[in-house]
VOKOLVO-822708 format. One record per residue (C-alpha): residue number from 1; residue in three letters; x, y, z. Coordinates in nm, 4 decimals. Layout:
<atoms>
<NUM "ala" <X Y Z>>,
...
</atoms>
This chain:
<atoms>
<1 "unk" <6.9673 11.5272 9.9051>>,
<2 "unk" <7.3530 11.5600 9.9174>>,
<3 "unk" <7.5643 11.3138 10.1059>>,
<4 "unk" <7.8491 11.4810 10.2333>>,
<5 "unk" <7.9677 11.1534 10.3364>>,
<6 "unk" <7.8745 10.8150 10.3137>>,
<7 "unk" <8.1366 10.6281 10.5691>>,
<8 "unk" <8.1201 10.4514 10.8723>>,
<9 "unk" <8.1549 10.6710 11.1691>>,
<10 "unk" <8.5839 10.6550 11.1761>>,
<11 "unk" <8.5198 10.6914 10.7667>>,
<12 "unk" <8.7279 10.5181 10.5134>>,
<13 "unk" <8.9945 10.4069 10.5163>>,
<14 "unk" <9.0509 10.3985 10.8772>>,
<15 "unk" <9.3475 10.6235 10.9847>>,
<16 "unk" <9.6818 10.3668 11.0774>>,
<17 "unk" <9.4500 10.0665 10.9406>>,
<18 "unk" <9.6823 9.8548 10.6799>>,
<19 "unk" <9.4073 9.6051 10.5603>>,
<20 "unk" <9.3246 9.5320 10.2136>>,
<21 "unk" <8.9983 9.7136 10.1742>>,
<22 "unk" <9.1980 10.0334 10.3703>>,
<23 "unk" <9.4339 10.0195 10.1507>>,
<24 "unk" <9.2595 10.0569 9.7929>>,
<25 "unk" <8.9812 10.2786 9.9198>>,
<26 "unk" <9.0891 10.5602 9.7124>>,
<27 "unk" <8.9227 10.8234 9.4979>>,
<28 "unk" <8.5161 10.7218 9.5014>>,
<29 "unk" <8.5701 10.4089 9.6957>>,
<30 "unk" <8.7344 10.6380 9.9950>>,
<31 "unk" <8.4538 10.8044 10.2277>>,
<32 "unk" <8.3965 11.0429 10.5035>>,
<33 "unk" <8.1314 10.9993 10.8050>>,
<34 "unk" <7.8277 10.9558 10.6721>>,
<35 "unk" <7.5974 11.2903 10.6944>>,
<36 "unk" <7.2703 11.3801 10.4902>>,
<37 "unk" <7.1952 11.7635 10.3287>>,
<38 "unk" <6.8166 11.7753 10.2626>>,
<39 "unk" <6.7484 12.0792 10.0352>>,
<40 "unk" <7.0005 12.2549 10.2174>>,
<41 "unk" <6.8226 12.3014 10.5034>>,
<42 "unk" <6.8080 11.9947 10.7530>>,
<43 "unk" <7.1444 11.8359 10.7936>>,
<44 "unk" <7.1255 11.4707 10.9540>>,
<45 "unk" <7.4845 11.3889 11.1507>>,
<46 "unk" <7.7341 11.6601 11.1501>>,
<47 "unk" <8.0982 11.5226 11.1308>>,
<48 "unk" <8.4293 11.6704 11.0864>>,
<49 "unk" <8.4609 11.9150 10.8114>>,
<50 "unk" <8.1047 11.9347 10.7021>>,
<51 "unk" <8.1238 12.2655 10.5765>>,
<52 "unk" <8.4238 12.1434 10.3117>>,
<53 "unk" <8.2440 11.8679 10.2261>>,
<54 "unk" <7.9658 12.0654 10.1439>>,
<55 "unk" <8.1980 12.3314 9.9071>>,
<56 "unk" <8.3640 12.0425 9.7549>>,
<57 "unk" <8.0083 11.8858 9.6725>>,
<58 "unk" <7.8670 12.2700 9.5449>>,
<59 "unk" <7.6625 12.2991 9.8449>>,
<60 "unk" <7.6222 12.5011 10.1597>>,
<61 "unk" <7.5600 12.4949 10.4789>>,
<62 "unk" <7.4127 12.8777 10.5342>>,
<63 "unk" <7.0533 12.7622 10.4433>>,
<64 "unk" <7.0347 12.4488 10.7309>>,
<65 "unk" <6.7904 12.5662 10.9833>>,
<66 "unk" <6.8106 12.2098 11.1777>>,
<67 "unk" <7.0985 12.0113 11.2684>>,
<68 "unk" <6.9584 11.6498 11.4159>>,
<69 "unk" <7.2098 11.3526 11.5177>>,
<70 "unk" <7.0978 11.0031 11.4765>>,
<71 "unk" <7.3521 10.7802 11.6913>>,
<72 "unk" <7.6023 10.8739 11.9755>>,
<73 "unk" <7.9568 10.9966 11.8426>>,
<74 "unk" <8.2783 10.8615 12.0048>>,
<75 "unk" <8.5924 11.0414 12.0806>>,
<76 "unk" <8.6016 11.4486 12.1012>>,
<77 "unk" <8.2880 11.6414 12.0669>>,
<78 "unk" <8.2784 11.7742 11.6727>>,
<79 "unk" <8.3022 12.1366 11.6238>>,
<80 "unk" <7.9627 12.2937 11.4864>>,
<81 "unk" <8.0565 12.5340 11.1907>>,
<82 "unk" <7.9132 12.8847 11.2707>>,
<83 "unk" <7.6265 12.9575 11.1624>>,
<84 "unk" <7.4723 12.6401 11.2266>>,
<85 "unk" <7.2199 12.5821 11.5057>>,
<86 "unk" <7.3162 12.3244 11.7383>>,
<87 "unk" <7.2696 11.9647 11.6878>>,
<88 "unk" <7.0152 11.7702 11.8796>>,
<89 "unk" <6.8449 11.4225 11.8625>>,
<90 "unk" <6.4227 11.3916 11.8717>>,
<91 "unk" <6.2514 11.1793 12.0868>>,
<92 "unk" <6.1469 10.8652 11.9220>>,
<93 "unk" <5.7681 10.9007 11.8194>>,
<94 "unk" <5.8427 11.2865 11.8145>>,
<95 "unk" <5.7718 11.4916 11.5032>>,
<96 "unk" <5.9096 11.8429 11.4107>>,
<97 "unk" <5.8012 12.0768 11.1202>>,
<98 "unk" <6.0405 12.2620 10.9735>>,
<99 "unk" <5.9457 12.6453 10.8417>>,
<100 "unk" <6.0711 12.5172 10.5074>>,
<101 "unk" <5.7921 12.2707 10.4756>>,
<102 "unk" <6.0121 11.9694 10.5638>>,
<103 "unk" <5.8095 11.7562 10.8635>>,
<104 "unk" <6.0337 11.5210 11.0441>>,
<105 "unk" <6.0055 11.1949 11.2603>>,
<106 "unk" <6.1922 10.9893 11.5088>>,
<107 "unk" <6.1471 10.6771 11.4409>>,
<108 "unk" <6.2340 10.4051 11.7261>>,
<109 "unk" <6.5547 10.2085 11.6647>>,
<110 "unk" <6.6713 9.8433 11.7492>>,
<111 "unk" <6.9690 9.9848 11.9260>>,
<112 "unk" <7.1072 10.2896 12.0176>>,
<113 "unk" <7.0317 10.5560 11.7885>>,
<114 "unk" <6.7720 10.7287 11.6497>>,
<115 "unk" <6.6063 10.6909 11.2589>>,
<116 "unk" <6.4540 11.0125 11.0696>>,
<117 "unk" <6.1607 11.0067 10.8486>>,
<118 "unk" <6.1965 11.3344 10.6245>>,
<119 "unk" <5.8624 11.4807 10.4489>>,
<120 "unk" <5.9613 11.7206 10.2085>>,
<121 "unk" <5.7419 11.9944 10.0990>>,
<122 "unk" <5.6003 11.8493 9.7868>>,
<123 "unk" <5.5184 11.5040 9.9479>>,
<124 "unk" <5.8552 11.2903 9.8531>>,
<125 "unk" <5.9440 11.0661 10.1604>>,
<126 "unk" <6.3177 10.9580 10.3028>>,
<127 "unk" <6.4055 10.7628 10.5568>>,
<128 "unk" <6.7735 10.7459 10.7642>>,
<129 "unk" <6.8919 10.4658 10.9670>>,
<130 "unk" <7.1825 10.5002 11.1666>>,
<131 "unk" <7.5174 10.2527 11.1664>>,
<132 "unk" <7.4339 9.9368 11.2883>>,
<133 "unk" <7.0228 9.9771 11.3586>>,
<134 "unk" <6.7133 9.8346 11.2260>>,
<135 "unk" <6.3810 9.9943 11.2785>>,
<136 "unk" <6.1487 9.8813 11.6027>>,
<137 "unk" <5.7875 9.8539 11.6328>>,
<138 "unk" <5.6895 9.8304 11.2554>>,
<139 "unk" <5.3622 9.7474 11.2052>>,
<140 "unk" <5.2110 9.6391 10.7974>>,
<141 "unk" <5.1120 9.9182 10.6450>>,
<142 "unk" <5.1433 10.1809 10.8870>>,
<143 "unk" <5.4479 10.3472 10.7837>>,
<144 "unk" <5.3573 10.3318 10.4161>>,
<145 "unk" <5.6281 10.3486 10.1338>>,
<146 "unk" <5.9569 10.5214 10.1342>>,
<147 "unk" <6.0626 10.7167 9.7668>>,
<148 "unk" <6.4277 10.6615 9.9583>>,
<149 "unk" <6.5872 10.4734 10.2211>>,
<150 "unk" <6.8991 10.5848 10.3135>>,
<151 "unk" <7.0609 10.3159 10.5949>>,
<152 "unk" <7.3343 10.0709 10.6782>>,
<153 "unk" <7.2536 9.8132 10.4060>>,
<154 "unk" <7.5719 9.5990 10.4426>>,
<155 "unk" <7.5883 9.5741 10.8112>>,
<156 "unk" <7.2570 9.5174 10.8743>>,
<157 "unk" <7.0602 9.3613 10.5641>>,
<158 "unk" <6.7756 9.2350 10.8291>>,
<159 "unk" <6.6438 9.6533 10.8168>>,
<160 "unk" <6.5989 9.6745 10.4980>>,
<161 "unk" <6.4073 9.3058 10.5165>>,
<162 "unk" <6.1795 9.4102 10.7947>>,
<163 "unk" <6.0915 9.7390 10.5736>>,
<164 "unk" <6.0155 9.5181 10.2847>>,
<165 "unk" <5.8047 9.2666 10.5337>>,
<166 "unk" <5.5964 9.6046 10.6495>>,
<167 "unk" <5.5730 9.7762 10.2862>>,
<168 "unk" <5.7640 10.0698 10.3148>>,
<169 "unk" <6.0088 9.9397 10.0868>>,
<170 "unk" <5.9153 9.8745 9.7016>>,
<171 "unk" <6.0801 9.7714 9.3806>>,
<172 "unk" <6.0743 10.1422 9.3183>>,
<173 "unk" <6.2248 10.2504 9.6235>>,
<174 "unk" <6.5991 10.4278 9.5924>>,
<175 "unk" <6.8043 10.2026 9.8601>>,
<176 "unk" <7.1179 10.4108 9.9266>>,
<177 "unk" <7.3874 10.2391 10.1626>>,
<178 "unk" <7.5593 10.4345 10.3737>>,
<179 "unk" <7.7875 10.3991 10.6542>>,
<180 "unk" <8.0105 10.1714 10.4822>>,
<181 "unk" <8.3014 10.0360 10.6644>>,
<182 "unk" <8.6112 9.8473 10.6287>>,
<183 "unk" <8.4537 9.5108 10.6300>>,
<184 "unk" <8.3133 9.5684 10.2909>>,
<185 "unk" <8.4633 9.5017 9.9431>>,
<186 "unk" <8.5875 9.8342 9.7534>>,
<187 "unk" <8.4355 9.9026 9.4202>>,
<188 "unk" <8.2945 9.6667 9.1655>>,
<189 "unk" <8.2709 9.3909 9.4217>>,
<190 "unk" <8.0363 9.6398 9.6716>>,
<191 "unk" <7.8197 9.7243 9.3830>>,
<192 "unk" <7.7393 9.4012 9.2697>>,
<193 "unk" <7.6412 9.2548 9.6323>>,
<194 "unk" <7.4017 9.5860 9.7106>>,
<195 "unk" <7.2834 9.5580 9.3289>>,
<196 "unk" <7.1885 9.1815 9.4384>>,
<197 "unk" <6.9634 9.3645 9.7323>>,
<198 "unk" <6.8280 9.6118 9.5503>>,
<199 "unk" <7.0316 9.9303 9.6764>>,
<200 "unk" <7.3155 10.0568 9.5569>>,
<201 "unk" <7.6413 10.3080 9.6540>>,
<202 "unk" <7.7194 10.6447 9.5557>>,
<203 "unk" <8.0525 10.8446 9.6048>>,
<204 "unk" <8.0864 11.1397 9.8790>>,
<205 "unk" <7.9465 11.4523 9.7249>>,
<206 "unk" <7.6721 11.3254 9.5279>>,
<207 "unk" <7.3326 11.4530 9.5236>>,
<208 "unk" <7.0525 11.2793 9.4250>>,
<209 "unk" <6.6483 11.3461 9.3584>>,
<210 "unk" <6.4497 11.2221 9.6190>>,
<211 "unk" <6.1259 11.0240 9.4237>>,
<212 "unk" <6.3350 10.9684 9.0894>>,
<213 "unk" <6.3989 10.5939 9.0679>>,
<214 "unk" <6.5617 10.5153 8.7646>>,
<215 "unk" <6.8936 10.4024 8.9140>>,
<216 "unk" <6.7283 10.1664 9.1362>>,
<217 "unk" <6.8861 9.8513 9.0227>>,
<218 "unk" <6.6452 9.5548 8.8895>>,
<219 "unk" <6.6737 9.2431 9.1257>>,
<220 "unk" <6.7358 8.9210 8.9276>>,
<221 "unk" <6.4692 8.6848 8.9634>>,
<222 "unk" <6.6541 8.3716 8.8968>>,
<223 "unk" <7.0382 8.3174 9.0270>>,
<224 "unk" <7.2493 7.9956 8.9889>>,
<225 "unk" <7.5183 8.0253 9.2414>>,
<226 "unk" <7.7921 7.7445 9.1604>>,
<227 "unk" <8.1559 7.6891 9.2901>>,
<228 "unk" <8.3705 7.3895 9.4453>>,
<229 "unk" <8.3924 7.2554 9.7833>>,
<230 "unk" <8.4182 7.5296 10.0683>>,
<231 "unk" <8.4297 7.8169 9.7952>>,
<232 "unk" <8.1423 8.0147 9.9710>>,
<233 "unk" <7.8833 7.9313 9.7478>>,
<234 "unk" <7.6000 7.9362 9.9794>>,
<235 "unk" <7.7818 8.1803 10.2029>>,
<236 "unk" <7.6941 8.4772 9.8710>>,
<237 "unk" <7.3490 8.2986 9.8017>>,
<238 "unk" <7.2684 8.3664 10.0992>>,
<239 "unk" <7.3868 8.6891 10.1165>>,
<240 "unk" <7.1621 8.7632 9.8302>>,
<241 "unk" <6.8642 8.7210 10.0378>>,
<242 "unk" <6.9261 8.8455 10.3431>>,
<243 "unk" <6.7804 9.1820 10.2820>>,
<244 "unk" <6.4305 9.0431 10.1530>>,
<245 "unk" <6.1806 8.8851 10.4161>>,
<246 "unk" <6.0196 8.5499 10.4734>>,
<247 "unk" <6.2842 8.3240 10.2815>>,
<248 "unk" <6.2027 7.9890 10.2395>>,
<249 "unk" <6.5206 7.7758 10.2447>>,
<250 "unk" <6.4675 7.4541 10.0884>>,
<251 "unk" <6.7505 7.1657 10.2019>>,
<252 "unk" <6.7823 6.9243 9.9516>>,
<253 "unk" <7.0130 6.6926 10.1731>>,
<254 "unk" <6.7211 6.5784 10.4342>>,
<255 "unk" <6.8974 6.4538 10.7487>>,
<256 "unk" <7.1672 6.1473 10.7679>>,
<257 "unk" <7.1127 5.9525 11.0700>>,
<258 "unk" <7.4301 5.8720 11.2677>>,
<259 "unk" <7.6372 6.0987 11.0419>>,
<260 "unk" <7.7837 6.3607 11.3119>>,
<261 "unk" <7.9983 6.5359 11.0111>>,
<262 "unk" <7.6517 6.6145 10.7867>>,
<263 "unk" <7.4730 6.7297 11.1167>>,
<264 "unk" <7.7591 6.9625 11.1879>>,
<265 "unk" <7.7423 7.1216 10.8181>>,
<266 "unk" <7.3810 7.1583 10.8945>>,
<267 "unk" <7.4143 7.3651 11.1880>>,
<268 "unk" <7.6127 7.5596 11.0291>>,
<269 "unk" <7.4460 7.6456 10.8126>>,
<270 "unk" <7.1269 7.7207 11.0261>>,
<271 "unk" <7.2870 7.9156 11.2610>>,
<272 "unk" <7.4232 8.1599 10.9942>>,
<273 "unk" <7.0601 8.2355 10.8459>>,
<274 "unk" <6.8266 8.5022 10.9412>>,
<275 "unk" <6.5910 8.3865 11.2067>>,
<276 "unk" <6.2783 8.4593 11.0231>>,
<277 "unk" <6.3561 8.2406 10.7695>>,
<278 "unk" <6.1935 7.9073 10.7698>>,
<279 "unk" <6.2902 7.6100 10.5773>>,
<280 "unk" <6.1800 7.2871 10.4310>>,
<281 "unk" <6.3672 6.9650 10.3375>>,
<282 "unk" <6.2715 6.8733 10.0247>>,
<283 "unk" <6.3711 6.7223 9.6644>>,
<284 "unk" <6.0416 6.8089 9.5095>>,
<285 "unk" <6.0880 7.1445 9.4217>>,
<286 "unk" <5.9128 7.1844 9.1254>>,
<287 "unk" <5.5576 7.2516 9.3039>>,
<288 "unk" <5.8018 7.5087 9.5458>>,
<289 "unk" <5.8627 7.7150 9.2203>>,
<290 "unk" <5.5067 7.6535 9.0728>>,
<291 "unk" <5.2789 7.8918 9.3235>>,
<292 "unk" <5.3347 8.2583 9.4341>>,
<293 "unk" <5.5079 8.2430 9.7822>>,
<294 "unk" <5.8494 8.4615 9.9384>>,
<295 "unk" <6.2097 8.3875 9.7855>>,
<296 "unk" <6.3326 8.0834 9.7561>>,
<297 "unk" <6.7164 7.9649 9.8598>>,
<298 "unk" <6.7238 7.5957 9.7260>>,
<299 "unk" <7.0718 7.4562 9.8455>>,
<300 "unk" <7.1514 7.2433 9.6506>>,
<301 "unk" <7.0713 7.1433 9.3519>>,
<302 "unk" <7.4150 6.8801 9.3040>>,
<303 "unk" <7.1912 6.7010 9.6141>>,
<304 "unk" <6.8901 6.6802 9.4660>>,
<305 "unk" <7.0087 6.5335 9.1383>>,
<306 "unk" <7.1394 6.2646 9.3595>>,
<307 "unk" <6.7799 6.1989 9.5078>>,
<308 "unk" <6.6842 6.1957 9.1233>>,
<309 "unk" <6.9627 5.9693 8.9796>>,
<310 "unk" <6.8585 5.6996 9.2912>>,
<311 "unk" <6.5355 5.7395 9.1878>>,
<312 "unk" <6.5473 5.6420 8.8963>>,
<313 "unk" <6.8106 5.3521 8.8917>>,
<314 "unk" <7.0780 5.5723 8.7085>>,
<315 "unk" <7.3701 5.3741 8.9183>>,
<316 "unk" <7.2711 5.0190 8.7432>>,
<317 "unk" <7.4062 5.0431 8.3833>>,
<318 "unk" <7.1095 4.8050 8.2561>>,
<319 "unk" <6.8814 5.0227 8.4036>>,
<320 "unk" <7.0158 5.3345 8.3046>>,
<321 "unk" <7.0016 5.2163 7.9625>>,
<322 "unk" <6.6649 5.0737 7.9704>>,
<323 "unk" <6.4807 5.4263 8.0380>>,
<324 "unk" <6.6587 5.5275 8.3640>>,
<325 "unk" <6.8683 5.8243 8.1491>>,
<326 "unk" <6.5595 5.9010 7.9829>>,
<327 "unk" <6.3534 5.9590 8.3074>>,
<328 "unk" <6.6177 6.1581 8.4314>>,
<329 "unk" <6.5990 6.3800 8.1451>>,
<330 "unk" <6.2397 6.4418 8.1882>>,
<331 "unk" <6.2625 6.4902 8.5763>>,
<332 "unk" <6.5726 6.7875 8.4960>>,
<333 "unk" <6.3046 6.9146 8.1653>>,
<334 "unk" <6.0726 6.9674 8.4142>>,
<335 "unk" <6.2522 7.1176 8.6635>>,
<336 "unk" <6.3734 7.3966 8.4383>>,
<337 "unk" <6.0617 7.4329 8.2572>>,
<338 "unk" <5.9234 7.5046 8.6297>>,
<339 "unk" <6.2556 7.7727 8.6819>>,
<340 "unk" <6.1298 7.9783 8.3407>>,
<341 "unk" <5.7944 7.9911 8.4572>>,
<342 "unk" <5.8039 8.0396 8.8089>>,
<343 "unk" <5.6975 8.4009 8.9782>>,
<344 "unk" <5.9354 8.3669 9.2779>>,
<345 "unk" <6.2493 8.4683 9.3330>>,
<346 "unk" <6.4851 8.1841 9.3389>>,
<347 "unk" <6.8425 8.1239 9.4589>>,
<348 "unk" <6.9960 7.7907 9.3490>>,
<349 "unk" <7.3224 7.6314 9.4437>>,
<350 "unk" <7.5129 7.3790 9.2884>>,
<351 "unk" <7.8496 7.2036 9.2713>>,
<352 "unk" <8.0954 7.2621 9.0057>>,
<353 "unk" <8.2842 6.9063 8.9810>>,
<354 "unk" <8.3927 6.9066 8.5626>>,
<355 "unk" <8.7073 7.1435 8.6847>>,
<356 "unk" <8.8850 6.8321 8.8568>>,
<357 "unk" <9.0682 6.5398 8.8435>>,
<358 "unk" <8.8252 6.2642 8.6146>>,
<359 "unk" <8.6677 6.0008 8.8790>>,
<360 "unk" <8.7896 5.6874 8.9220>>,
<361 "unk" <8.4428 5.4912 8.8200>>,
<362 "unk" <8.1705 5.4858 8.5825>>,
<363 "unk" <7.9010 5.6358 8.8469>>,
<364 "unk" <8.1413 5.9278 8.9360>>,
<365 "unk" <8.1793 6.0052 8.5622>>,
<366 "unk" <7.8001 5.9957 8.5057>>,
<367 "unk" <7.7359 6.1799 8.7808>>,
<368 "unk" <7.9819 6.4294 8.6986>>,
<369 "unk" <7.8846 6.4582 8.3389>>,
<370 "unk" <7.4802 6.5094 8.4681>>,
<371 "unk" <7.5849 6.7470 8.7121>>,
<372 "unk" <7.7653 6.9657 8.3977>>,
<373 "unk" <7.4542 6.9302 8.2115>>,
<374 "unk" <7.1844 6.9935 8.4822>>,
<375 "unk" <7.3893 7.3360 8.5952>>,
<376 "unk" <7.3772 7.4396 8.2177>>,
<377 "unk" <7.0317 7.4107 8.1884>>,
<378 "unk" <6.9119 7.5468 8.4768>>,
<379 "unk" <7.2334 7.9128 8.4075>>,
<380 "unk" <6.9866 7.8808 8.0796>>,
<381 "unk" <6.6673 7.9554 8.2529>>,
<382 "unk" <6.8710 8.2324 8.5061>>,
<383 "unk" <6.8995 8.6007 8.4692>>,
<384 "unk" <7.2170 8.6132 8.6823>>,
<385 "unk" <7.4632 8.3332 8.7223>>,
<386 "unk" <7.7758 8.3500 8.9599>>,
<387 "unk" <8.0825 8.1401 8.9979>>,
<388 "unk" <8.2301 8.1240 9.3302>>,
<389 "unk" <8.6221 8.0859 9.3818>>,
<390 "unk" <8.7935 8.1040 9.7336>>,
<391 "unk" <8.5249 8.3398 9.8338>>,
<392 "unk" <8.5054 8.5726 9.5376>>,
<393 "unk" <8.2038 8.5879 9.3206>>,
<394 "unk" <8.2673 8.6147 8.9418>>,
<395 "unk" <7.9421 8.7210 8.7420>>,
<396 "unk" <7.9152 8.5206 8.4399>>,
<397 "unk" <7.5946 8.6431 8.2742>>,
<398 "unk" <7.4221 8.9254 8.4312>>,
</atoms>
């Protein structure tokens, strides 16, 4: 499969846009309309100058013996090379077979536009989404697994979740994003979050083996996201997870009667997840990371050291002395024994307070200093950790 293009629809950068992502979208990072060569003979979406993005990729058109569109094109009507047949869309539920062996599907979208299930001839299976859509109707099982999905991984992470949900996606399975827009971050940045998701980006032109999976990037099991106040911390933990099904968000905070602020914070937060995640308010998380079960978003872990430290009387100086700092050291042992042993996939947040001004009292300074030794031990027991600043994720081991 060559992509001739792996842009949104106005590719990028946009013509007379002057944003920041516009503006350094050059060389691999810029992008035409996103459109799919399958062995040279089935071309899905036909955009301006397909044919010489074909010749600059190696490739040619003069072998495609279908032309099928998979969402409804704005502005003027694109001119079909000759040679080519003319373009159409299948009804959804609608198969065709190809004389070169190739057996396509329609597969029933979310919104408007139209998803193709390729067969190729030797059995290797590829499914296209179009901009903006997630796939309707799937049942478990029924679809079975996809050697490549090809689809709109950024701007709508929930697909790629409900293909996970159903099976048709595996750890093995090549996630390609396509249709990638201004909205995203150029380069590094865009690999790393589609890396965190299990897909990843290629440049226009490049063709790539449908069935080989060795470039399908390994999902860390364990991430520790930390970062100051408002730094987006659990704005790119949760991004993490939003392409995977069935999170379980566990709330360390619990609720704060009368406190209007908190119950504001936790709206917002709720109404920003995925609705088919469920959470749980709850300190005791090792048990959580002890048994098999969906990922798990635990926000945050400077709250539940809190619950610990008032547990265990770590405010009192007499009573920190007399056994209250040991018992805290057992409760964070345990907790990160239960992190190097646990199955799930976990996604921890947590404050990072050592960077500012020294508090005032003795119980800020304690705190402080447990918080800086809790977050190293559980970055010890993480294959990824990430420091957030004003929005921007800096991988620190990874």
């Amino acid at each position: 499969m060559t992509l001739l293009g792996t842009g949104a629809p106005a590719g990028l950068p946009r013509p007379d846009c002057p944003c920041a992502a516009c503006a350094s979208a050059l060389g691999d990072d810029a992008r035409a309309a996103t459109a799919l060569l399958v062995d040279g003979a089935l071309l899905l979406d036909l955009t301006p100058g397909a044919a010489f993005a074909a010749a600059r990729a190696g490739r040619s058109l003069g072998g495609v013996r279908q032309v099928l569109l998979s969402h409804p094109h704005n502005g003027p009507a694109v001119e079909v090379p000759a040679g080519l047949p003319q373009p159409g869309r299948v009804p959804d539920g609608r198969e065709l077979a190809l004389l070169t062996g190739h057996r396509v599907r329609a597969v029933a979208m979310d919104s408007p536009g139209t998803g193709y299930a390729v067969t190729g001839p030797d059995g290797q299976r590829l499914l296209y989404l179009p901009p903006g859509g997630a796939p309707a109707g799937l049942e478990e099982g029924a679809v079975g697994m996809y050697d490549m999905v090809v689809a709109d991984v950024v701007g709508r992470p929930d697909a790629l979740a409900k293909l996970r949900a159903v099976g048709a996606v595996g750890p093995t399975t090549d996630v390609v994003a396509v249709h990638l827009d201004h909205d995203v971050p150029p380069g590094a940045e865009l690999r790393r979050q589609l890396a965190a998701a299990g897909a990843r980006a290629v440049p226009d032109g490049a063709t790539l083996v449908v069935g080989a999976y060795e470039d399908v990037p390994d999902v860390p099991r364990r991430t520790l996201v930390v970062g100051g106040a408002r730094s987006g911390k659990s704005v790119e933990a949760e991004r993490r997870l939003e392409a995977f099904p069935d999170v379980l968000y566990v709330a360390t905070g619990g609720t704060r009667g009368g406190d209007t602020e908190w119950a504001e914070r936790v709206a917002a937060h709720r109404e920003r997840r995925p609705g088919s995640w469920r959470t749980t308010e709850t300190c005791d998380l090792v048990p959580l990371l002890a048994v098999d079960g969906p990922p798990l978003l635990i926000d945050c872990l400077s709250l539940w050291l809190t619950d610990v430290m008032d547990s265990v009387g770590a405010w009192d100086d007499a009573v920190w002395a007399d056994g209250g700092e040991r018992a805290l050291r057992e409760r964070v042992r345990e907790l990160t024994d239960a992190v190097r042993a646990t199955r799930r996939t976990v996604v921890a947040v947590s404050n990072e307070v050592g960077s500012g001004i020294v508090p005032a009292t003795a119980s800020g300074r304690r705190y402080r200093d447990e918080l800086g030794r809790l977050n190293a031990a559980f970055a010890g027991e993480c294959e990824q950790v990430v420091l957030v600043v004003a929005g921007q994720a800096l991988v620190l081991r990874g």
